[in-house]
VOSE-359371 format. One line per 8 residues: their letters; for each residue x, y, z of N, C-alpha, C. Coordinates in pm, 1 decimal. Each point is the difference from the previous one (the first is absolute). Layout:
REM residues N
a = X:Y:Z:X:Y:Z:X:Y:Z | ... .
This chain:
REM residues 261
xxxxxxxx = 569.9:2284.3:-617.0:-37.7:-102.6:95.9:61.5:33.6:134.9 | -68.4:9.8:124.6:35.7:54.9:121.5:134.0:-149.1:48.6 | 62.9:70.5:85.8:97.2:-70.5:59.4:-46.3:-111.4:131.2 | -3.1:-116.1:-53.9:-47.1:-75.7:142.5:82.7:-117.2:39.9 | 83.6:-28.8:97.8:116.2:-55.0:47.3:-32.7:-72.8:61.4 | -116.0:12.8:60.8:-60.9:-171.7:63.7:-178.1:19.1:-21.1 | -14.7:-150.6:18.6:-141.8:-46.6:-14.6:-65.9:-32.3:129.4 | -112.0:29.4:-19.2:-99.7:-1.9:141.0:-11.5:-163.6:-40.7 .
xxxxxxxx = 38.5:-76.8:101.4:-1.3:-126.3:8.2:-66.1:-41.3:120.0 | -81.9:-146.3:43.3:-44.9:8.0:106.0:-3.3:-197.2:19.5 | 74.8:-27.9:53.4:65.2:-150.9:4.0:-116.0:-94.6:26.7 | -93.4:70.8:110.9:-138.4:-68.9:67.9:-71.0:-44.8:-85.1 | -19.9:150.3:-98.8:-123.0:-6.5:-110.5:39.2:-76.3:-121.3 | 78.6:-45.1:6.2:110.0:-72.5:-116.4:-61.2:-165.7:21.7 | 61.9:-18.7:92.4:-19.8:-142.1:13.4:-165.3:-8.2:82.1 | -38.5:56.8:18.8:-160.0:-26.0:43.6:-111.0:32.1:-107.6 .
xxxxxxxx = 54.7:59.5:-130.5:-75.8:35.3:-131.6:-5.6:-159.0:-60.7 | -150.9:-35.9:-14.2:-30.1:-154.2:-23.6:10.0:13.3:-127.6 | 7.6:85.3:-108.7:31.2:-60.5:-136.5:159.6:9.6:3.8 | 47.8:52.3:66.0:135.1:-30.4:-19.7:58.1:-139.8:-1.1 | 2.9:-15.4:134.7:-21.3:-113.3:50.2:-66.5:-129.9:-90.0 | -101.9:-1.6:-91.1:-57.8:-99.3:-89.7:104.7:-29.6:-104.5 | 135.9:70.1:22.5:23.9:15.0:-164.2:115.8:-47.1:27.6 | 102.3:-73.0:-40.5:172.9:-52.9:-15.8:77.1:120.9:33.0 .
xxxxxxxx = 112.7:-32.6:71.9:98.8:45.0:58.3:62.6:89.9:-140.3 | 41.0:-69.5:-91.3:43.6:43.7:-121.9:-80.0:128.2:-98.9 | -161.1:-16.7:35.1:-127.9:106.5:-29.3:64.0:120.4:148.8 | 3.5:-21.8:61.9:-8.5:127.1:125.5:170.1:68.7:-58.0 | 101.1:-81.5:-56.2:87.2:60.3:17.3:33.0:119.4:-102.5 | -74.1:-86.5:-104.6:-12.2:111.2:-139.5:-141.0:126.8:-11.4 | -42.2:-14.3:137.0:-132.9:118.6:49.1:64.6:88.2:80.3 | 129.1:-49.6:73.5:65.5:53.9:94.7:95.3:140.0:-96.6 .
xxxxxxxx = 81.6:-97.1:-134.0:43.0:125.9:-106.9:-82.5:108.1:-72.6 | -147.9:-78.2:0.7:-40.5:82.4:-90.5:-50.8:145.1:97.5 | 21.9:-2.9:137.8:-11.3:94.2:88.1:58.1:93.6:29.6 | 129.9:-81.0:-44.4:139.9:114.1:14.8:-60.4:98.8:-134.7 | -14.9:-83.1:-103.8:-31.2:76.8:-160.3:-114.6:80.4:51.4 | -74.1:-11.0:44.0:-132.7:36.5:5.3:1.8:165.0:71.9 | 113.7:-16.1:137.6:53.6:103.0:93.5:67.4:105.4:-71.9 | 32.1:-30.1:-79.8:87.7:99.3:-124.7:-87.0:46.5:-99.3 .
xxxxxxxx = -96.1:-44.4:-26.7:-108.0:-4.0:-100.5:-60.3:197.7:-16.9 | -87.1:48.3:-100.3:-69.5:93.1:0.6:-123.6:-7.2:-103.4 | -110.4:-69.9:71.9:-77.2:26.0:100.2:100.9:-110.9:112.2 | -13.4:36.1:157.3:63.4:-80.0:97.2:-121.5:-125.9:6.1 | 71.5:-92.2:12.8:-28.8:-144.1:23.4:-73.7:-69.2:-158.1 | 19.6:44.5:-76.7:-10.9:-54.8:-152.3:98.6:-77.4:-59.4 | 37.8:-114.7:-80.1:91.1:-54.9:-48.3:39.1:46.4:-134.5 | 56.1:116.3:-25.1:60.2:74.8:-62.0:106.3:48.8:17.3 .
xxxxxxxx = 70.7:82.8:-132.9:118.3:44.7:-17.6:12.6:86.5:-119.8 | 1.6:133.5:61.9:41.6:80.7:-83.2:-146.5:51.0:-52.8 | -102.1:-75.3:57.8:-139.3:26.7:-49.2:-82.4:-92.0:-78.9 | 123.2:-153.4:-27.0:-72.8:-90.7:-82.0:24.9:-94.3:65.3 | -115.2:-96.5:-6.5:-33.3:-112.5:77.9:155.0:-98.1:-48.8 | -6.1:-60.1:112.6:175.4:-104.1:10.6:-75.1:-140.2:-103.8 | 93.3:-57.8:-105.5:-67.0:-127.1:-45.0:80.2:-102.3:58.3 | -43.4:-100.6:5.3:14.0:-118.7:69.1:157.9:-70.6:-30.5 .
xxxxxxxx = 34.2:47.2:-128.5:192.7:12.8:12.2:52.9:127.5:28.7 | -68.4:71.6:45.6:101.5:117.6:-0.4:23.7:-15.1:180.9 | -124.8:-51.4:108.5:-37.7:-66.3:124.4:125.1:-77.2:26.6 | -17.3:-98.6:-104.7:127.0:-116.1:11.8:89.4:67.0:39.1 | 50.0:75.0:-81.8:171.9:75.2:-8.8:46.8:79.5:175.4 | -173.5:88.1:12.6:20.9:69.3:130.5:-29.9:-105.6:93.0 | -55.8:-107.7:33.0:34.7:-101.4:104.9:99.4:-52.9:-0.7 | 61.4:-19.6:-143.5:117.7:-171.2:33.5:-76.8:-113.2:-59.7 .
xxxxxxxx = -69.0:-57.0:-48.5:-47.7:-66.9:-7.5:-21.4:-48.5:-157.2 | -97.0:-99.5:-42.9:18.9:-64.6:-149.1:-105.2:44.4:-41.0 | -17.5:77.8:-54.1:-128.4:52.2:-117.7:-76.0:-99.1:-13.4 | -33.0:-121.8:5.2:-79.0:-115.2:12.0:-36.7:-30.5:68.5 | 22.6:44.8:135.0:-63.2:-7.0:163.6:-114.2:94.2:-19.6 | 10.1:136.0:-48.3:-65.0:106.1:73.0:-146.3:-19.6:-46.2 | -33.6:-39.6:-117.4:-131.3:-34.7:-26.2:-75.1:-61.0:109.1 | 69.0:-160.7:36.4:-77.5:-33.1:76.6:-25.3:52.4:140.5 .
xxxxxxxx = 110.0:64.6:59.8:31.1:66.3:124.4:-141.0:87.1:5.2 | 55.8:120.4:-105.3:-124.8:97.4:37.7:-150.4:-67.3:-55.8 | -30.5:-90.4:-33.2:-163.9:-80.4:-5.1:-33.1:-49.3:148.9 | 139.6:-62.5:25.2:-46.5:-43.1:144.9:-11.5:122.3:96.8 | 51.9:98.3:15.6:12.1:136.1:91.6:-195.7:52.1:-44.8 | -46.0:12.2:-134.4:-130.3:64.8:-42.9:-81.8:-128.2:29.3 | 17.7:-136.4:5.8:-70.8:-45.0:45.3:-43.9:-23.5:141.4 | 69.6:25.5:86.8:-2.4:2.7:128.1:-44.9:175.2:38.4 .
xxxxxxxx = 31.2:94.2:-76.1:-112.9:93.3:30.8:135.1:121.1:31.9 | 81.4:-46.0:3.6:134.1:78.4:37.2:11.8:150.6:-1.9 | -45.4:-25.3:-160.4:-5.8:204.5:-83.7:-100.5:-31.1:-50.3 | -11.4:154.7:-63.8:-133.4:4.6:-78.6:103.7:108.1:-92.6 | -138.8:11.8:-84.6:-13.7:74.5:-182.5:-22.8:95.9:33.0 | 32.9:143.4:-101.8:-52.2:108.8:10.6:-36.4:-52.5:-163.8 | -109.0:144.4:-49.9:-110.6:-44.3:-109.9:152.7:-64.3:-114.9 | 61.9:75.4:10.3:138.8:-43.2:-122.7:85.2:-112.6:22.2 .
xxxxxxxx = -79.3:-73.9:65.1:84.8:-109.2:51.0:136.5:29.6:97.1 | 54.9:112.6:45.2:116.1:-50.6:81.4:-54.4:-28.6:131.8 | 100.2:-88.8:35.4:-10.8:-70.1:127.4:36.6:108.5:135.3 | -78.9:20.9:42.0:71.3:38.6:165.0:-44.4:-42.4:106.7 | 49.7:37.0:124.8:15.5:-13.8:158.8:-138.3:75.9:74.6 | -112.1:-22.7:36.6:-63.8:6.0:72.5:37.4:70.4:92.0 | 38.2:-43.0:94.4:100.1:43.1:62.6:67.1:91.9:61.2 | 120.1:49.4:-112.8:54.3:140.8:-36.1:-41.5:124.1:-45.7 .
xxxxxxxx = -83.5:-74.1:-90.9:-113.8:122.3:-71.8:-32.3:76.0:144.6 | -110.2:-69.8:86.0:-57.7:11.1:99.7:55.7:84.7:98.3 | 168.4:-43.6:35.0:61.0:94.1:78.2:71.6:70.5:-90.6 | 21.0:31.1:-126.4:37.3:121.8:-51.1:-103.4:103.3:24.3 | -180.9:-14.3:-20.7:-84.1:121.3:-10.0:27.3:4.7:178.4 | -24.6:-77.6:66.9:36.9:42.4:177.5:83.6:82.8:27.7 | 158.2:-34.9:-138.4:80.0:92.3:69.0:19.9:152.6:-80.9 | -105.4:-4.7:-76.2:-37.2:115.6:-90.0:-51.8:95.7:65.9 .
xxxxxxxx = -161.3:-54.9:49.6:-68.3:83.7:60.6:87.0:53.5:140.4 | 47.9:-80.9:40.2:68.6:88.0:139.4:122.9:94.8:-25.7 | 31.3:16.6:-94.0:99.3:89.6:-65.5:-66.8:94.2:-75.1 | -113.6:20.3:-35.5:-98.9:118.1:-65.2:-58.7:55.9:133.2 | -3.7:-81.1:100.8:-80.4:36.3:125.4:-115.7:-28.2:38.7 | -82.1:-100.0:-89.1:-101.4:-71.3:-4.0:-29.3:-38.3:123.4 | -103.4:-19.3:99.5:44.2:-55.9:151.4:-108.4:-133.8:-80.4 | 6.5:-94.1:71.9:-86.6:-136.8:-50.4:6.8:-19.2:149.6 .
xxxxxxxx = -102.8:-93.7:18.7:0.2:-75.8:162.5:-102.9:117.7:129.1 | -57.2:-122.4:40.3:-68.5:100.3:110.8:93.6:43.9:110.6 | 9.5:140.0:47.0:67.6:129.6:106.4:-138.8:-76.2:137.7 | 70.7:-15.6:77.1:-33.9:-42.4:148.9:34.7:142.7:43.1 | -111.8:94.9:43.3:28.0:113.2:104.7:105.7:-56.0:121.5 | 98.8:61.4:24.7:43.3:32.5:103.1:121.9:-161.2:36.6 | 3.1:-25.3:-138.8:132.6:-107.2:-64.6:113.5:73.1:-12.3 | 101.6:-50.0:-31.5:129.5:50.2:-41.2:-3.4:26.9:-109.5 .
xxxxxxxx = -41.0:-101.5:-93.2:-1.7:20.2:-137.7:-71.1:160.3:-26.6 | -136.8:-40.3:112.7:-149.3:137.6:-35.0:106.2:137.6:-2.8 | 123.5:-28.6:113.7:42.9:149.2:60.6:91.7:19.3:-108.3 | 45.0:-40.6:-57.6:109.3:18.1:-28.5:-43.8:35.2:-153.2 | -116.0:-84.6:-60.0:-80.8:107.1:-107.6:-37.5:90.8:10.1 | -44.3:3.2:120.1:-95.0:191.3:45.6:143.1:83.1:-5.3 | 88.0:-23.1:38.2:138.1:93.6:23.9:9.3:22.8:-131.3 | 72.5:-91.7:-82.2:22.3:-16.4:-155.5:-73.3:138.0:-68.2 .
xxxxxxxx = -147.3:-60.6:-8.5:-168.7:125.4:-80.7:34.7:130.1:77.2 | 48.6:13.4:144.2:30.2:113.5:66.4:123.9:125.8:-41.6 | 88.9:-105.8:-30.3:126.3:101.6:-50.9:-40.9:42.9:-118.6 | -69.8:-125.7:-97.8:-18.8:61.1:-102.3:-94.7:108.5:-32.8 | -95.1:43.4:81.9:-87.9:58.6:-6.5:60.4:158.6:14.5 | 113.2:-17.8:102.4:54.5:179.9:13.1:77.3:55.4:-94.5 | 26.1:-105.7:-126.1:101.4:46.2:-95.3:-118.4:146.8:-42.2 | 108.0:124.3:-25.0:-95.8:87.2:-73.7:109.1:60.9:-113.6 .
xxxxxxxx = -70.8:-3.4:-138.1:76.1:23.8:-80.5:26.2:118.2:-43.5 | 69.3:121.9:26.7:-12.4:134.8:-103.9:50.2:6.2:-103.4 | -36.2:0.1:-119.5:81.3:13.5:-115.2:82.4:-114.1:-63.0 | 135.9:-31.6:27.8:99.8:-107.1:-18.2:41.6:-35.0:174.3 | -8.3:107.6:84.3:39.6:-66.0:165.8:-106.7:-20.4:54.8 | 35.6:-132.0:88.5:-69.3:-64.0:92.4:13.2:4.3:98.4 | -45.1:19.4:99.0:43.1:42.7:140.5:-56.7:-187.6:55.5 | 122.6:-37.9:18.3:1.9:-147.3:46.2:6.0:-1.2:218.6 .
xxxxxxxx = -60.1:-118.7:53.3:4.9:0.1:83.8:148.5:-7.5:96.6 | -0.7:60.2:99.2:180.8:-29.3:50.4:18.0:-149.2:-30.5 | 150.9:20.0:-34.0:111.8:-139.5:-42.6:-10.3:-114.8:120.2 | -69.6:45.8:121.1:-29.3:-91.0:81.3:-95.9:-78.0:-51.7 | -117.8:7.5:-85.3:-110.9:-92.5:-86.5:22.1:-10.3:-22.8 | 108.3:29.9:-102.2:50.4:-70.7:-159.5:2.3:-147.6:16.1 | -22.3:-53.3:-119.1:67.3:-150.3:2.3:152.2:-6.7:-10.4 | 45.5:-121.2:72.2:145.2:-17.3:-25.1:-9.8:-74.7:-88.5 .
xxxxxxxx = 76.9:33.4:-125.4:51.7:-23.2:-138.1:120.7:-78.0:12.9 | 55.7:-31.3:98.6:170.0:-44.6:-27.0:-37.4:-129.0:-16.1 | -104.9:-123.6:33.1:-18.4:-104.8:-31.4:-109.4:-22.8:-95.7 | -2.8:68.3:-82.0:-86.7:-29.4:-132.0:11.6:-93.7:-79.5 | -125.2:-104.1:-45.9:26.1:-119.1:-69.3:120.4:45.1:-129.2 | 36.0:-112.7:-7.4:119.6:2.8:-150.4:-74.7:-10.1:-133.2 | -151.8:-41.3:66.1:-37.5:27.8:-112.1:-49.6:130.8:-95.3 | 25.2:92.0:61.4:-38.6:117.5:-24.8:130.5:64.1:-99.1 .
xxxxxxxx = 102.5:-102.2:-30.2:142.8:60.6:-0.4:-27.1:40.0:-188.3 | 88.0:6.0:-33.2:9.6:46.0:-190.0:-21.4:-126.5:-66.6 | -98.2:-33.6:-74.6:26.6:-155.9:-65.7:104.7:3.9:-70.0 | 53.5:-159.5:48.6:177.6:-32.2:-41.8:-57.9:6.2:-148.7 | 127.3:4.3:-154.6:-4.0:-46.2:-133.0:-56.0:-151.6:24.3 | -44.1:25.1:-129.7:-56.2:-182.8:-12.5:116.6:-88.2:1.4 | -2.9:-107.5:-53.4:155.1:-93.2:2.0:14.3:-15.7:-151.2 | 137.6:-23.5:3.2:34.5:13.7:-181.3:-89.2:-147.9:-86.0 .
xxxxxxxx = 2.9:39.4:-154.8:-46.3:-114.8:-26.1:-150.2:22.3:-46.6 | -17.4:-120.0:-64.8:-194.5:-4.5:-0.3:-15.8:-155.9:5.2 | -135.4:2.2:-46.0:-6.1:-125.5:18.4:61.0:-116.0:-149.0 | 46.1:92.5:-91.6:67.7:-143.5:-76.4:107.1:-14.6:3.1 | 100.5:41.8:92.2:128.0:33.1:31.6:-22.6:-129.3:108.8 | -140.3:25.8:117.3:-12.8:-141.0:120.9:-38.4:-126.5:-114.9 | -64.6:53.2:-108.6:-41.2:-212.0:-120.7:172.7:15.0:-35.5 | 74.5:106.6:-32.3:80.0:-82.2:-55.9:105.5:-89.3:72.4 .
xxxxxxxx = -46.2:56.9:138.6:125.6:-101.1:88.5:-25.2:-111.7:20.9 | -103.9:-58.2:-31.7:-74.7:-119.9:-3.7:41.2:-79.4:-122.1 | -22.3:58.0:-116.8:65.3:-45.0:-145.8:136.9:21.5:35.0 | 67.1:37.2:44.5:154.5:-14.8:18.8:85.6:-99.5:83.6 | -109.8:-6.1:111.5:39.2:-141.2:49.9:-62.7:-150.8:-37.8 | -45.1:51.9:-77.6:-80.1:-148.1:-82.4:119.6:-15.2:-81.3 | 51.0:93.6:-58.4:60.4:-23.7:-184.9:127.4:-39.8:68.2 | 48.5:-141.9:-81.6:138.0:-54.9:32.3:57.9:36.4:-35.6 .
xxxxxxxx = 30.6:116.5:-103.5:111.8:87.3:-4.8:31.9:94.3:12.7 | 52.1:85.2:135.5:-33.4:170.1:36.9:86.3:29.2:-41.1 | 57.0:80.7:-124.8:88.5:115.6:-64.4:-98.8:94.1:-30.0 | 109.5:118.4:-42.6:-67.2:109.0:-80.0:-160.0:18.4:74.1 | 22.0:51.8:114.0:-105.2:27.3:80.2:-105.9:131.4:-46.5 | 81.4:103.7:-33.1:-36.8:165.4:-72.3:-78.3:-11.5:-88.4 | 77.8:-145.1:-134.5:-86.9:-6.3:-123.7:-107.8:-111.1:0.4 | -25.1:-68.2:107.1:-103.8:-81.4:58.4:-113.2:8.1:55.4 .
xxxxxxxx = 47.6:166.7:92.1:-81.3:100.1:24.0:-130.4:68.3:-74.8 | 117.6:50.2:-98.2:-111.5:100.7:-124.4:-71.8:-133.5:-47.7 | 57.1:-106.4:-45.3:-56.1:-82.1:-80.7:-151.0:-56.0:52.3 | 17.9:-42.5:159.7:-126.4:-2.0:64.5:-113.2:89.1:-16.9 | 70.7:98.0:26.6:-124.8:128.7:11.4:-78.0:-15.0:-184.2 | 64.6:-2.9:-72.4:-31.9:-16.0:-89.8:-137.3:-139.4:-36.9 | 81.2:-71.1:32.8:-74.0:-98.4:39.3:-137.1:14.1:30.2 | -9.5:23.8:129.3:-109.6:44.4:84.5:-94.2:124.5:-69.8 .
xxxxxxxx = 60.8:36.1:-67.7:-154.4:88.8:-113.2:-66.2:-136.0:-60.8 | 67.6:-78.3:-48.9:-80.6:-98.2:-134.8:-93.7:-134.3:89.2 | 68.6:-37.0:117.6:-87.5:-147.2:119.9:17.0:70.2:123.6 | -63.5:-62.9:98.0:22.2:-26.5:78.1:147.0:-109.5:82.5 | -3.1:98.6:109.3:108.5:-87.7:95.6:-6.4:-159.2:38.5 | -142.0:-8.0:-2.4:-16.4:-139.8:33.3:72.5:-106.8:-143.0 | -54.8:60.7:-128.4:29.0:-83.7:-82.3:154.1:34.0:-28.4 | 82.6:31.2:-4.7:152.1:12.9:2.5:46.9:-90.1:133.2 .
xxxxxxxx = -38.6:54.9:122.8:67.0:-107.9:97.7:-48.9:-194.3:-81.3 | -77.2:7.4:-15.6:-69.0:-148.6:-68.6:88.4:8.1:-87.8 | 60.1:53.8:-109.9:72.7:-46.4:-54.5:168.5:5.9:10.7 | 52.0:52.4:89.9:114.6:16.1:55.7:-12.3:-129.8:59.0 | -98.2:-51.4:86.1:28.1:-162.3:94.2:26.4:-69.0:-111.6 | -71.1:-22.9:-93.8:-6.8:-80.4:-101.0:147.7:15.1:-67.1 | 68.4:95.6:-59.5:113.5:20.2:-46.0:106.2:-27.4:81.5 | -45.6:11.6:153.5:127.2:-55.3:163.7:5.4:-172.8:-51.2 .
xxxxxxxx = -117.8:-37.4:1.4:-9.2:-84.7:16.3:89.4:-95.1:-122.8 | -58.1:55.3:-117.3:78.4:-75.3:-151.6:177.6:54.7:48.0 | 30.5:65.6:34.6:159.9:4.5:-8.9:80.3:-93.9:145.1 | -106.0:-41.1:69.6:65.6:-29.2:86.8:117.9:-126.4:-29.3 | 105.0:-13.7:73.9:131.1:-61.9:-64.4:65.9:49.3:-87.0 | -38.0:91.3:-74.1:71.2:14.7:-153.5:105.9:174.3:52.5 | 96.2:-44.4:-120.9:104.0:95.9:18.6:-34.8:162.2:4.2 | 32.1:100.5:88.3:-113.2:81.2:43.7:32.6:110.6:-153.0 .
xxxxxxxx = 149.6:8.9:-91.1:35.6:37.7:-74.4:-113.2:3.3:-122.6 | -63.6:-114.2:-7.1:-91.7:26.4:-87.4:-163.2:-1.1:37.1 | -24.4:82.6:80.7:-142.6:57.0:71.2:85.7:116.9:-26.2 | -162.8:57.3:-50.8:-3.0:138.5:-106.6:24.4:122.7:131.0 | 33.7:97.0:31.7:-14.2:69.1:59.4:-122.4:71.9:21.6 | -61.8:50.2:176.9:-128.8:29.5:-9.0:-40.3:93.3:-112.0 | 32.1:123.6:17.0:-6.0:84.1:-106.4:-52.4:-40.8:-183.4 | 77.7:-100.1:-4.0:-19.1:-42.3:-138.4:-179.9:-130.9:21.9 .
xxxxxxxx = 40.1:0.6:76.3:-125.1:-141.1:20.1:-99.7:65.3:23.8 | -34.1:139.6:68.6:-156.3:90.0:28.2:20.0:54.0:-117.3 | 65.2:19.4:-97.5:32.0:79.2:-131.6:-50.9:-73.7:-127.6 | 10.8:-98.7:30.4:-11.6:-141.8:-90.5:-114.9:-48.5:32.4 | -78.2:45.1:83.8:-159.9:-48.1:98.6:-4.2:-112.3:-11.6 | 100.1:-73.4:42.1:54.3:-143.9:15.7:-109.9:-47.6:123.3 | -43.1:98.2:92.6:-111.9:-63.6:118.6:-140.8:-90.2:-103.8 | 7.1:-6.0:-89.9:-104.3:-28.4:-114.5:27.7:-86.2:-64.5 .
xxxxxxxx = 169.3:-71.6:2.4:43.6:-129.2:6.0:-69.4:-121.3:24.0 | -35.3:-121.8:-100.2:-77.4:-70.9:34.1:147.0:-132.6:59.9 | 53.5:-50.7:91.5:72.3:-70.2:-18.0:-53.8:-133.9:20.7 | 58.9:-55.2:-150.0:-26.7:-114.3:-53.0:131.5:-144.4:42.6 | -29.0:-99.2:12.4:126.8:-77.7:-5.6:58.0:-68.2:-131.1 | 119.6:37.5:-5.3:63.1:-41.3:-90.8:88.1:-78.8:-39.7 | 123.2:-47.9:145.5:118.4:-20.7:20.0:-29.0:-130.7:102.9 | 77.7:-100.3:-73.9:-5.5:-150.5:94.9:58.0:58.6:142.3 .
xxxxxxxx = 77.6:74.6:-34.1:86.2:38.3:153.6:-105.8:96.3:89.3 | -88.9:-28.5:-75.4:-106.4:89.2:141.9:-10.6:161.2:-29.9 | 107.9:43.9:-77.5:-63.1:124.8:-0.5:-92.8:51.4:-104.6 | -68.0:118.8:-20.9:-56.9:40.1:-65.5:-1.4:126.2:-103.0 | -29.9:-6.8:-70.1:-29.7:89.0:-119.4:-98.0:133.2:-13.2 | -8.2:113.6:62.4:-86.0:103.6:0.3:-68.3:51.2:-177.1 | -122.3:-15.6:46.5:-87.8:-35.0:-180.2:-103.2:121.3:12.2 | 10.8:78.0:-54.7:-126.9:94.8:30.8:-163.7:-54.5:-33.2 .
xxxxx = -118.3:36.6:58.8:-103.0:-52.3:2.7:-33.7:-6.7:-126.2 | -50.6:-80.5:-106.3:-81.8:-7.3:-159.8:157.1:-54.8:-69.4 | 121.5:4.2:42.5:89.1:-15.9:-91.5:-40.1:-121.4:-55.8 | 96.8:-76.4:-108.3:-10.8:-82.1:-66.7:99.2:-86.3:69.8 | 25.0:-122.5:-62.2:88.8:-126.3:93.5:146.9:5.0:-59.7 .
C-alpha cells in the first residue's frame, strides 16, 4: 500500500455537497472516518482493510463509537446518496476514486484536458513531448538532454517514497479491544487474547459483544472476585448465556439457551 500522509481535502466542496448537508452532524462525522480508512485503503477510496470490506463493529472500534450507532449512521449517509456500491457491495467515495484515476493518469503521462495553442499549460507540454522526443537509446545508454532540461527531482511528491510496513495487529486484535473494554474484568489479557481469536472461528463479533453487555450488565454491583475471568468466559462460550433472573436481590443467574429450570 503506497505511503500517503495527507488527504486531498477541499473545505468548499464539503460543506456545499447537498447530500452531505441532508444528513446529521453525527452521519458526516462517521463519513469523515470512514475517509481517513478509505485514504489508507487498496483499491484507494474503498472502505476496506487489508482487502476486506470493514463490518459495521469492526467501523465502531475505528471511529470511537457504539456498534449500535453505525447501522443507522451509514443508512442515513446511503440514503442521502453519500457513497455508492461496487458490484460486491463495498462502499466507496465517488470522489476519491475519481481523483485517484486523475492522479494516475498524470503520473503514467496521460495528458486529459484540452492544450490551448500558445497557453502555458500548451508550452510547457510541447517542451515536456520535446525533450522527450531527443532521448536516443543505444543499447543500455541513453544519450539524455543537458542537465539544464532535466527535471528537478529534489521536490518530489512523498508519495513516490518506499511504502511504510503496514501497522501491527489485524483486525481481531481492533474486535478484541472492544470486548476488553466491555468485559468488567480485565486480567490475564495474553490468555483472553488466544481465547478470542478462538472464538471468532465459531460466531461472529457482533454476537460475543451482545453477550459480553449482557454478562456487564448481570455482574454489575457484585464482588468482581467472582466474575469468571475473560479467558475462561470466551472458553466457556458464555456470550450464549441466556441470563435469566433468579435472585430477590436483583441479580441474576446465567442459564444456557434450552437448559432446564
Amino acid at each position: 500500500m503506497p505511503s500517503r500522509p495527507w488527504l486531498k481535502f477541499y473545505p468548499a466542496d464539503w460543506q456545499a455537497d447537498q447530500a452531505l448537508r441532508s444528513v446529521g452532524l453525527e452521519a458526516r462525522g462517521l463519513w469523515l472516518e470512514c475517509m481517513c480508512i478509505m485514504h489508507r485503503a487498496e483499491p484507494y477510496g474503498h472502505l476496506v482493510v487489508n482487502g476486506r470490506p470493514v463490518t459495521d463493529t469492526q467501523l465502531a472500534v475505528l471511529a470511537g463509537t457504539q456498534p449500535d450507532r453505525v447501522p443507522a449512521l451509514m443508512a442515513e449517509l446511503a440514503t442521502a446518496g453519500v457513497f455508492s456500491r461496487n458490484r460486491a457491495g463495498v462502499v466507496y467515495s465517488r470522489r476519491m476514486t475519481r481523483d485517484e484515476k486523475q492522479s494516475k493518469d498524470g503520473a503514467t503521462g496521460k495528458i486529459t484536458g484540452k492544450r490551448v495553442p500558445g497557453s502555458r499549460r500548451h508550452q510547457a507540454v510541447e517542451k515536456a513531448l520535446g525533450n522527450i522526443s531527443t532521448f536516443k537509446v543505444v543499447g543500455k545508454v541513453a544519450d539524455l538532454p543537458p542537465s539544464s532540461q532535466m527535471p528537478d527531482t529534489r521536490y518530489q511528491s512523498r508519495e513516490k517514497e518506499p511504502p511504510r510496513s503496514p501497522p501491527k495487529g489485524d483486525w481481531v486484535e481492533i474486535e478484541f479491544e472492544e470486548f476488553w473494554r466491555l468485559y468488567p474484568r480485565r486480567e490475564d489479557r495474553g490468555h483472553a487474547l488466544r481465547a478470542y481469536r478462538a472464538a471468532r472461528k465459531k460466531v461472529e463479533a457482533a454476537e460475543i459483544v451482545a453477550g459480553v453487555r449482557r454478562y456487564a450488565a448481570s455482574r454489575a454491583g457484585q464482588d468482581a472476585k467472582f466474575t469468571a475471568l475473560p479467558g475462561t468466559w470466551l472458553n466457556g462460550e458464555r456470550w450464549a448465556d441466556e441470563m435469566v433472573p433468579m435472585r430477590s436481590n436483583g441479580g441474576v443467574i446465567p442459564m444456557h439457551p434450552g437448559a432446564g429450570g
